[in-house]
C-alpha positions as CSV (number, residue, x, y, z in Angstrom):
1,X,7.5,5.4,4.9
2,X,7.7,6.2,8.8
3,X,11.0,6.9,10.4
4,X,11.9,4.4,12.8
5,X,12.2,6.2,16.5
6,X,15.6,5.9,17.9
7,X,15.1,3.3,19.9
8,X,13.6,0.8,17.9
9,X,16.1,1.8,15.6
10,X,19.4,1.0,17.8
11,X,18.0,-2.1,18.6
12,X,17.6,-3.2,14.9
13,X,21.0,-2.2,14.8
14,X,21.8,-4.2,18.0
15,X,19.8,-7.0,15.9
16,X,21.6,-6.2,12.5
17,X,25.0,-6.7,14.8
18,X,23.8,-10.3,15.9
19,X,24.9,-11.7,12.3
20,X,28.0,-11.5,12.8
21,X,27.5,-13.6,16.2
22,X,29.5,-17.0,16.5
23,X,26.7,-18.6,18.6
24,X,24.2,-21.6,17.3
25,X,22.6,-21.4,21.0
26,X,21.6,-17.5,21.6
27,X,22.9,-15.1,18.4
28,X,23.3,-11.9,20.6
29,X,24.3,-8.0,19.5
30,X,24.9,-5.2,21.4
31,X,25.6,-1.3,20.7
32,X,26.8,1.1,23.0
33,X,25.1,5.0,22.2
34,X,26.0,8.8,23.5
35,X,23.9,11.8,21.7
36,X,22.6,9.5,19.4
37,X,25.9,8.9,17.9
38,X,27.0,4.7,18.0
39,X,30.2,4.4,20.0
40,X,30.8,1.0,19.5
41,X,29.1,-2.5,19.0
42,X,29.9,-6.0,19.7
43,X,28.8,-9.7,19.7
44,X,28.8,-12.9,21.4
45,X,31.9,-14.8,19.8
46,X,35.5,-16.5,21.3
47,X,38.3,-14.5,21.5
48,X,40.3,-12.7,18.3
49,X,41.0,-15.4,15.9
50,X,39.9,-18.9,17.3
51,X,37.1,-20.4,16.2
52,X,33.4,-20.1,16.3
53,X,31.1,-22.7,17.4
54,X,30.0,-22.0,14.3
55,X,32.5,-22.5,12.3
56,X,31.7,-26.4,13.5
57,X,28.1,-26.6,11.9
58,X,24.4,-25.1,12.6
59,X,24.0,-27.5,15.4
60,X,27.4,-27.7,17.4
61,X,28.1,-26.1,20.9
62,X,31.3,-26.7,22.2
63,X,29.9,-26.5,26.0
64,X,27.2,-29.1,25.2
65,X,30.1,-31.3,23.2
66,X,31.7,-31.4,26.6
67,X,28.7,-32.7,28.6
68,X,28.6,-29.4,30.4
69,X,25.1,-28.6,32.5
70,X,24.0,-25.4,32.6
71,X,25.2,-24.2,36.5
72,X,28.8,-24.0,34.8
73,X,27.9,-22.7,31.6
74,X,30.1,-19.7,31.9
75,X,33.4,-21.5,33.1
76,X,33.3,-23.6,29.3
77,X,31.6,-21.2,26.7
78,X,33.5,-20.1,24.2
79,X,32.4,-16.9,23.4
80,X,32.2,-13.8,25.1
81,X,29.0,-11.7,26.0
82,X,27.8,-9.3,23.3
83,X,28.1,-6.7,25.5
84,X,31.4,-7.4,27.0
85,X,32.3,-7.3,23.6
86,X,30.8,-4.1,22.5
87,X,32.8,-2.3,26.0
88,X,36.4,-3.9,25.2
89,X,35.8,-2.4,21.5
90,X,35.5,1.2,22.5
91,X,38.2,0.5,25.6
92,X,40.5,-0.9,22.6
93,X,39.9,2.3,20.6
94,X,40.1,4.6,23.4
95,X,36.4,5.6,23.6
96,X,34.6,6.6,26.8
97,X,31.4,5.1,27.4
98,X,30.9,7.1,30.2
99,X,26.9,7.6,30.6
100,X,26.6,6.4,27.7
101,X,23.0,4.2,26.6
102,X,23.8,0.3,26.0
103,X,20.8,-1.4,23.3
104,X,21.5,-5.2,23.5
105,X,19.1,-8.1,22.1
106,X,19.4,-10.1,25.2
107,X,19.1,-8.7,28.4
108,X,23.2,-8.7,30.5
109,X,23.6,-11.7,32.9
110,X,25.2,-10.7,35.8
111,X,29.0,-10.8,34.7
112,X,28.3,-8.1,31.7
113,X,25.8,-6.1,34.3
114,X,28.9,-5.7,36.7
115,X,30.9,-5.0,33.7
116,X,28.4,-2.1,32.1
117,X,28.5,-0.5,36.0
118,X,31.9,-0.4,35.8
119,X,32.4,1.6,32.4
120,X,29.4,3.8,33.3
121,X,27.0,3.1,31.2
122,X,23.8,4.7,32.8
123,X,20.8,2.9,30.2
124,X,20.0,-0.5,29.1
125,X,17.4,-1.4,26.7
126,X,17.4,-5.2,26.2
127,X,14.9,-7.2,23.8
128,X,14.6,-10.1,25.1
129,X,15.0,-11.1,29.4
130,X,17.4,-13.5,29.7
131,X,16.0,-16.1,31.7
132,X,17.5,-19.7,32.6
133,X,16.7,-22.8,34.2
134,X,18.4,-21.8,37.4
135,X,15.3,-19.2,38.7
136,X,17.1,-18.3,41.9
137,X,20.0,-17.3,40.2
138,X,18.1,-15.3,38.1
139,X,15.9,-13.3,40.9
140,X,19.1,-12.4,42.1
141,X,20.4,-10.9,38.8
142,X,17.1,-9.2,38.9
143,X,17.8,-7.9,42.3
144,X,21.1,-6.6,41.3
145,X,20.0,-4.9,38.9
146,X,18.7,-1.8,41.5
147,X,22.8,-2.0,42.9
148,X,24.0,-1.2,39.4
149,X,23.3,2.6,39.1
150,X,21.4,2.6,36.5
151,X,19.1,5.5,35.1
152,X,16.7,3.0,32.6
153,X,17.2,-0.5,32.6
154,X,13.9,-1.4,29.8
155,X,12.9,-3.5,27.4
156,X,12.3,-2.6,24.0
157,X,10.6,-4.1,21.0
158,X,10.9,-3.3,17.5
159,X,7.0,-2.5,16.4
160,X,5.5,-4.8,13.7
161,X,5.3,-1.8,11.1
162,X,9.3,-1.1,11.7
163,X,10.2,-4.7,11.1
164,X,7.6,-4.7,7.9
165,X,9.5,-1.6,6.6
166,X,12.7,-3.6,7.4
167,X,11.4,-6.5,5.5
168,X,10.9,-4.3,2.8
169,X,14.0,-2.2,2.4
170,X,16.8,-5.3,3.0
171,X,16.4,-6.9,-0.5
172,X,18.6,-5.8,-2.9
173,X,18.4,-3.2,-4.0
174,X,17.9,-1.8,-0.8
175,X,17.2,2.0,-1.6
176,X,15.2,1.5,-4.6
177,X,12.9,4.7,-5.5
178,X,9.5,4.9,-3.6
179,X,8.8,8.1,-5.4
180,X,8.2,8.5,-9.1
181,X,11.5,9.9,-10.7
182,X,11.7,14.4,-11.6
183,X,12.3,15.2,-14.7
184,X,15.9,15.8,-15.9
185,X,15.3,19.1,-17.0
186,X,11.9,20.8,-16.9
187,X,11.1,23.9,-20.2
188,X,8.1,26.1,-19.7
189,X,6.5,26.6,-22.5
190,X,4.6,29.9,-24.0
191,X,0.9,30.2,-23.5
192,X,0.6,28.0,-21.0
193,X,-0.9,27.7,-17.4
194,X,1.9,25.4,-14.6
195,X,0.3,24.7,-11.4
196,X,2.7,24.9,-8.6
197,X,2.2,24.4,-4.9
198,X,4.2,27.9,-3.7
199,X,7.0,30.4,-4.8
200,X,9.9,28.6,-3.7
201,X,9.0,25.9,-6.2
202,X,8.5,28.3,-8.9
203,X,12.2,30.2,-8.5
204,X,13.7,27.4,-8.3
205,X,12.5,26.1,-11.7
206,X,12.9,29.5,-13.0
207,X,16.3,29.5,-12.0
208,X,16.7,25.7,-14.1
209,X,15.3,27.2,-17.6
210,X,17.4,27.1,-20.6
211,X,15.4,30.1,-22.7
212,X,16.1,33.3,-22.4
213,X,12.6,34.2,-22.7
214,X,9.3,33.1,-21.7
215,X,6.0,34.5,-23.7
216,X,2.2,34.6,-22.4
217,X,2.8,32.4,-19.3
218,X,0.7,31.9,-16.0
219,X,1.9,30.6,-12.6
220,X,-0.7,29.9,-9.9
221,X,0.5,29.0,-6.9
222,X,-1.5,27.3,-4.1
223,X,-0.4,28.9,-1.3
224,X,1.3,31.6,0.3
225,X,4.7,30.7,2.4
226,X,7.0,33.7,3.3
227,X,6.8,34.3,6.6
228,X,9.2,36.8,7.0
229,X,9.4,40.4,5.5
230,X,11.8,39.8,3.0
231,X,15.0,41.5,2.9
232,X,14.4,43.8,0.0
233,X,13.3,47.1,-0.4
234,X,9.2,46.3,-0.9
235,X,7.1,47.8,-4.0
236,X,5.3,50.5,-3.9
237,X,1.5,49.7,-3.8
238,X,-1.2,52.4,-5.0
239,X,-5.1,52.7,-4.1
240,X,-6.0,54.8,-7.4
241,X,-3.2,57.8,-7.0
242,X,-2.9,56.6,-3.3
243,X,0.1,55.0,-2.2
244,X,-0.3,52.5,0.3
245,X,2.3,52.6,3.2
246,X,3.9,49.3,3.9
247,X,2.4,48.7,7.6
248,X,-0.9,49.5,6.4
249,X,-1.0,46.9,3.5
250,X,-2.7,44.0,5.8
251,X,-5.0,46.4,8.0
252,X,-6.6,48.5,4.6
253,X,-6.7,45.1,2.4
254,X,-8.3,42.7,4.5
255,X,-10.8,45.8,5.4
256,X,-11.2,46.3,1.5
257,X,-11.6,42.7,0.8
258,X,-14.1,42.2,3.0
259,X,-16.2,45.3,2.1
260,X,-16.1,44.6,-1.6
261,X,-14.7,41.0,-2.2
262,X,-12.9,42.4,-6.0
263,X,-10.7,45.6,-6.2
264,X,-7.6,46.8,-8.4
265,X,-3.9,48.0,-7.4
266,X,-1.0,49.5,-9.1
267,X,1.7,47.9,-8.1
268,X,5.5,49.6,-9.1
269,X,8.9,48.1,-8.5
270,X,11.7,50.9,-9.1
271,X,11.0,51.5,-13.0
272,X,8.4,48.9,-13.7
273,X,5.0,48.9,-13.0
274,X,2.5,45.9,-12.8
275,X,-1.3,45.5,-12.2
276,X,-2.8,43.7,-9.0
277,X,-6.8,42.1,-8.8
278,X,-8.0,41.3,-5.4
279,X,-11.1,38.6,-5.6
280,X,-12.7,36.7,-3.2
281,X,-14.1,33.5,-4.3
282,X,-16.3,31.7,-2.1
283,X,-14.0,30.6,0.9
284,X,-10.9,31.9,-1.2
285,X,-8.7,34.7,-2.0
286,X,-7.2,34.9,-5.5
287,X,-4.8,37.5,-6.2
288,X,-3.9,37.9,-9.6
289,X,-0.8,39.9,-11.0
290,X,0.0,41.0,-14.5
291,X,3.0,42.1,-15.8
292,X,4.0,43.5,-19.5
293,X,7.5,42.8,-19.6
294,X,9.6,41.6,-16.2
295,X,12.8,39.9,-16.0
296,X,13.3,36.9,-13.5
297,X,15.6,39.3,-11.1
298,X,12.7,41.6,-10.3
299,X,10.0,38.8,-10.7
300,X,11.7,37.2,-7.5
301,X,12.2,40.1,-5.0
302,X,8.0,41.2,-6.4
303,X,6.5,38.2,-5.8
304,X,8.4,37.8,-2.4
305,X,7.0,40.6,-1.1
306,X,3.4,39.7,-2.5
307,X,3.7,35.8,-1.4
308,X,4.4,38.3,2.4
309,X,1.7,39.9,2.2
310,X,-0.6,37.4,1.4
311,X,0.7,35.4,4.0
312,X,-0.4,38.1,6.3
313,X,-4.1,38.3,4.8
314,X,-4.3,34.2,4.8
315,X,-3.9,34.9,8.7
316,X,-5.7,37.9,8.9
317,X,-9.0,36.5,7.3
318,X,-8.4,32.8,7.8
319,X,-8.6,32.3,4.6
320,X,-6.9,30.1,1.9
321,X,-4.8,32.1,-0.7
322,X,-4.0,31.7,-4.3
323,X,-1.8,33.9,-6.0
324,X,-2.4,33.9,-10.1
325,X,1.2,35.2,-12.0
326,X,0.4,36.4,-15.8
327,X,3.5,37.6,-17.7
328,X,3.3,38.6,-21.3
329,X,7.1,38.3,-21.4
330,X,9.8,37.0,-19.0
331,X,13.3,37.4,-19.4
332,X,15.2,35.1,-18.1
333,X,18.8,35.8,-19.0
C-alpha cells in the first residue's frame, strides 16, 4: 500500500468532511492545516441547530422552494460556506489560523476568499473551480484572487490509485491485515538451520525464547547492517599467533580475501574463544563462526562487532555478505 502524499491526503479529508454537509445542491468540506497538524474543519450547513435542507428530502433546496434565481443566491441560502465554517470553528475555540494552508472541495466564492484573507490563511488547494452561470462575476472572483495575498491558490486532485486504496480500506473492517499474521511465540529448535535477514532480527527473537538452552543451532543471516562501531569493547582477532589491531581489520582482510578467497581466524571475547572462516563464493562473502559454548550476553556484543566489520568489507569489496552463526550450545538464561 502507498502512503497517500499530504495533499491528496487533506483533501480526502476535506472530502471525508463533506458528509456531514447539509447541502442536496453542492456537498462541500473544508480543513484548515499548519505543520501538517489539522486546525480545524467545517462544512456548508445553516446555522447551529436549524435545519438542513436536507433534513427536507434528497431533492429539496430551500432557495429554489422560494423561486430564487441564481444572482441572489447568497442573500436566501441557508447554509453557510464550508470554509466560513471551518474559520468560525477555530475562531470559536481560540485557534490561530494565521498562515495557515486551507484544503476545500470547492474552490471559495468571493465572500469566503475575503474571509480566508482576513484570518491569514496564506494556501488554498480547492478540487473543484467553482464556476456559475454568471461568467463576469466569476472573472472577477478570479481576478481577486491576485488582491488576496495569497502564497498558492491550486487545485488538487486525489490520484486514481489513492481513491482505489480508499475504496479499499472504508468497508468495514477498515484496518483488516494486509500482511500474513507472526507467530505468537517463535522456539528454536536444536539441530536446526533459521534463515534470517540480519542480526537485529536474530536478538530480538533470541531475546523472546522460553529455553534456557539452545543445542547444535545455525543462524545465517543475509546481510550485514551495523553501521556504527558498536559501543563495546571489540574482540580480539588473531592471524595464527598475530593479533589483528582493530583499525587494521578492514585494510588486512579485504587484502587477504582477495589474495586467497578462504582463510581462518581466532577470534577471543574476554574468556571465550571462537573460530572464524573467511570464503569467497563466486560474487559473495560468507563468513562463518563457530562457537563451543556461548551465552546470549556475549553472542550479542560478538556478533555486533562482526556484523561491523563486515559491514566495512561489504563496502570495501562491493560485495554481498553473509554471515553463517554455528553454536554447539547457547545459553540463554
Amino acid at each position: 500500500m502507498k502512503r497517500a502524499p499530504w495533499h491528496e491526503y487533506f483533501m480526502l479529508l476535506a472530502k471525508m468532511v463533506a458528509l456531514r454537509s447539509g447541502c442536496n445542491s453542492r456537498p462541500s468540506g473544508a480543513v484548515i492545516v499548519k505543520d501538517k497538524r489539522i486546525l480545524a474543519t467545517g462544512y456548508n450547513g445553516p446555522m447551529p441547530g436549524a435545519w438542513h435542507c436536507t433534513d427536507r428530502g434528497p431533492g429539496y433546496c430551500f432557495r429554489r422552494e422560494k423561486g430564487i434565481p441564481d444572482i441572489d443566491k447568497y442573500n436566501y441560502c441557508r447554509a453557510t460556506h464550508a470554509e466560513a465554517n471551518a474559520i468560525a470553528q477555530a475562531a470559536r475555540f481560540g485557534i490561530s489560523v494565521e498562515g495557515a494552508s486551507l484544503y476545500c472541495t470547492l474552490a471559495p466564492c468571493y465572500v469566503c476568499l475575503k474571509l480566508i484573507a482576513s484570518a491569514g490563511i496564506k494556501e488554498v488547494y480547492y478540487e473543484y473551480d467553482y464556476g456559475s452561470r454568471d461568467f463576469e462575476r466569476d472573472q472577477f472572483w478570479q481576478e481577486a484572487i491576485r488582491e488576496a495575498g495569497l502564497r498558492v491558490f491550486k487545485q488538487i486532485k486525489v490520484s486514481p490509485e489513492v481513491l482505489a486504496q480508499l475504496e479499499e480500506i472504508l468497508p468495514y473492517p477498515t484496518s483488516r491485515r494486509r500482511l500474513p499474521p507472526t507467530d505468537f511465540l517463535e522456539e528454536f529448535e536444536d539441530g536446526k538451520t533459521y534463515g534470517l535477514s540480519g542480526l537485529e532480527v536474530l536478538l530480538n527473537k533470541l531475546r523472546y525464547q522460553t529455553r534456557e538452552e539452545l543445542k547444535e543451532i545455525t543462524f545465517v543471516l543475509e546481510r550485514p547492517s551495523q553501521k556504527e562501531r558498536p559501543p563495546e569493547p571489540p574482540p580480539d582477532l588473531f592471524w595464527e599467533e598475530t593479533p589483528l589491531k582493530l583499525k587494521d581489520w578492514p585494510l588486512i582482510l579485504a587484502e587477504r580475501i582477495n589474495q586467497d578467497g578462504a582463510f581462518a581466524l581466532k577470534g577471543r571475547w574476554e574468556d571465550l574463544f571462537f573460530e572464524l572462516f573467511f570464503r569467497r563464493e563466486a560474487e559473495n562473502l560468507r563468513l562463518t563462526v563457530k562457537f563451543a559454548e556461548v551465552d546470549r550476553a556475549s553472542l550479542n556484543i560478538i556478533l555486533a562487532w562482526l556484523d561491523h566489520l563486515l559491514y566495512l568489507l561489504r563496502e570495501r569489496l562491493a560485495l554481498p555478505c553473509k554471515m553463517e552463526i554455528k553454536v554447539r550450545v547457547l545459553t540463554l538464561s
